[in-house]
C-alpha positions as CSV (number, residue, x, y, z in Angstrom):
1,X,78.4,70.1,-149.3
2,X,80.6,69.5,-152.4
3,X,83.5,68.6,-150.5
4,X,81.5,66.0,-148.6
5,X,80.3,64.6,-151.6
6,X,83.6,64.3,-153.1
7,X,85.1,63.0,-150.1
8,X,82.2,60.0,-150.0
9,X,83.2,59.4,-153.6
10,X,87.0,58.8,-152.8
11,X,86.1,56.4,-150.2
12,X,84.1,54.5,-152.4
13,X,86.7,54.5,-154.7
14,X,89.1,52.9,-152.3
15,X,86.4,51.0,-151.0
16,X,85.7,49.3,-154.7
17,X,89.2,48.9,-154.8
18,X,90.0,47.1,-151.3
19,X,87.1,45.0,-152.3
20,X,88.7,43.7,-155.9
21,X,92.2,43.5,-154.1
22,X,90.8,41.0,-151.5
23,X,88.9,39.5,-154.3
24,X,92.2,38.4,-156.0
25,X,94.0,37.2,-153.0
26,X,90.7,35.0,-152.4
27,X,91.1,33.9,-155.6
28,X,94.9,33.3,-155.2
29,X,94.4,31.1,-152.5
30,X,95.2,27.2,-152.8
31,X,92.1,25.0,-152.8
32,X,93.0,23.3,-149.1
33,X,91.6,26.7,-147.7
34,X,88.8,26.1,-149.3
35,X,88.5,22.5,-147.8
36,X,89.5,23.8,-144.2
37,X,86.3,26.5,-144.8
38,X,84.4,23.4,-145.8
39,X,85.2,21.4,-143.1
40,X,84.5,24.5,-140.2
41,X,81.7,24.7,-141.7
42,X,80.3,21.3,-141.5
43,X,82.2,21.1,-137.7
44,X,79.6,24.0,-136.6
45,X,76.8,23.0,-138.8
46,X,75.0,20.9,-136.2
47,X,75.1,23.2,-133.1
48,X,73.8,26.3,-135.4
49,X,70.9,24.3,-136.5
50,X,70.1,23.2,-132.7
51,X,70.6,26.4,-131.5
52,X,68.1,27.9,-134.4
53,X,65.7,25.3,-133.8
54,X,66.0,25.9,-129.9
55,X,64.6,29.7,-130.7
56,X,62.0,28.7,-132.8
57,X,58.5,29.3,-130.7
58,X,56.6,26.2,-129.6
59,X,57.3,22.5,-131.0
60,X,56.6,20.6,-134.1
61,X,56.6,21.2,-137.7
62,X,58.1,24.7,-137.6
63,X,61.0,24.1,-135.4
64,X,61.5,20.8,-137.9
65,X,61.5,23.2,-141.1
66,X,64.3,25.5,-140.0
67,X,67.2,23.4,-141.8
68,X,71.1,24.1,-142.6
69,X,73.4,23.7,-145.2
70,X,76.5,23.7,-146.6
71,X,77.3,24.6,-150.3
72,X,80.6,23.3,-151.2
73,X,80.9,24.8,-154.4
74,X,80.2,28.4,-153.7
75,X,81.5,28.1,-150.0
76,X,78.3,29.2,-148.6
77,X,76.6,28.3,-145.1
78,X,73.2,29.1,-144.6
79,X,70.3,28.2,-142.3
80,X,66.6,28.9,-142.4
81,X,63.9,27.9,-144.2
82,X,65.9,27.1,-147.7
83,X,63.6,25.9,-150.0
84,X,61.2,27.8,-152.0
85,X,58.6,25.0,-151.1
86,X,59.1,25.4,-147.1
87,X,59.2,29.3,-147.4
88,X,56.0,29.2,-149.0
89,X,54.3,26.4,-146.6
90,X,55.4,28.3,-143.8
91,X,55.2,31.8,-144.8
92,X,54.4,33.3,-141.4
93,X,57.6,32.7,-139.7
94,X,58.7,35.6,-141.6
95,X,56.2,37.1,-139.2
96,X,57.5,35.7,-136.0
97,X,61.1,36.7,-137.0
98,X,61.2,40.2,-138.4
99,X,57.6,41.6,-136.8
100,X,54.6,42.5,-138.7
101,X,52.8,45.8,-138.2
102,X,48.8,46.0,-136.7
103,X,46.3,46.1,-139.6
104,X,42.5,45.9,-139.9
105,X,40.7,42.9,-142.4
106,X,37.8,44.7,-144.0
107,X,35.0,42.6,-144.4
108,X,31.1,42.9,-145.3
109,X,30.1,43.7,-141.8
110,X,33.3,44.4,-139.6
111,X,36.7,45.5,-139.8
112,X,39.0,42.5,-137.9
113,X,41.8,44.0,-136.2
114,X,45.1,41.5,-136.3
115,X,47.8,42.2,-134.0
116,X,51.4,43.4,-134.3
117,X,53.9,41.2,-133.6
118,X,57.1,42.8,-132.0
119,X,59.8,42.4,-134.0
120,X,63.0,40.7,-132.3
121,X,60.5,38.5,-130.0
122,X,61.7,35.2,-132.2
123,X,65.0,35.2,-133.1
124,X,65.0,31.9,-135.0
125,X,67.5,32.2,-137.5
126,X,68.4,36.6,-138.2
127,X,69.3,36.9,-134.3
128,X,71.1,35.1,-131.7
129,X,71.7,32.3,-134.3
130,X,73.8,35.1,-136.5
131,X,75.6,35.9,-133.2
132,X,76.6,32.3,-132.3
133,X,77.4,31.7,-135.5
134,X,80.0,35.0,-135.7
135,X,81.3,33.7,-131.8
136,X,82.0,29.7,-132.7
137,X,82.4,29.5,-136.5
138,X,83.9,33.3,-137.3
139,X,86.8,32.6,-134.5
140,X,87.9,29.1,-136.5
141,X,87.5,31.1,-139.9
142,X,90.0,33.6,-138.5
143,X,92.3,31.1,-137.8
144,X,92.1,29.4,-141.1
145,X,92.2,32.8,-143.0
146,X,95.3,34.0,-140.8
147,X,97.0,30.7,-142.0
148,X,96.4,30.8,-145.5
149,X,97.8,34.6,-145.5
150,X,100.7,33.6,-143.7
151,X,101.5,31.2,-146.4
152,X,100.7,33.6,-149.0
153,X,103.0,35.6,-147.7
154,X,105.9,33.5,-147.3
155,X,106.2,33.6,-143.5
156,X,106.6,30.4,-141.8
């Protein structure tokens, strides 16, 4: 059991230290690949938020809420329900997503049973739309990361 436990903690060790070696080279890249990342990002932006949108169950203000964007300055892409002020309004899609378990109300006279929803029956934003994005945007990402390494490296 010892050995298993010292073996887990080398591998986090190297782990730690893969992760602050790749940190550096990030950080050693010139700011164009950070434009390119930009730009791949704001190429797919519009198909991800169709596609999540397209998922989203029936038509109107939910479907509207669901909304994307790019943050330049942390080099971030995200899509969902953003703002604190649409996560709260729309609280159930959480719900829809994810699942909910069945639970009984209590009230004065009778206990209400509400439903479980299935979790994986929406896949609005956590599913499909997390697969289409790692299919179109991860393959263009590759290529730009590839590119910058290849410079950093001094190959042509």
């Amino acid at each position: 059991m010892s050995r298993n436990r010292s073996m887990n903690s080398q591998n986090m060790r190297l782990f730690r230290r893969d992760i602050q070696r790749t940190r550096k080279l990030l950080q050693r890249m010139p700011d164009t690949v950070d434009k390119e990342i930009i730009d791949v990002y704001r190429a797919h932006e519009n198909t991800v938020l169709q596609h999540a949108r397209s998922e989203a169950p029936g038509t109107g203000r939910l479907r509207n809420a669901i909304t994307a964007k790019v943050y330049p300055k942390t080099n971030r892409f995200a899509v969902g329900f953003l703002t604190k002020a649409l996560r709260r309004r729309f609280f159930f899609a959480r719900w829809l997503e994810f699942g909910r378990s069945e639970f009984i109300m209590r009230g004065k006279r009778k206990g209400r049973r509400i439903g479980a929803i299935l979790p994986g029956k929406y896949d609005m934003v956590a599913g499909r739309t997390r697969q289409l994005i790692e299919r179109t945007m991860g393959r263009d990402l590759k290529r730009v990361f590839f590119r910058a390494l290849r410079k950093l490296s001094g190959q042509p």
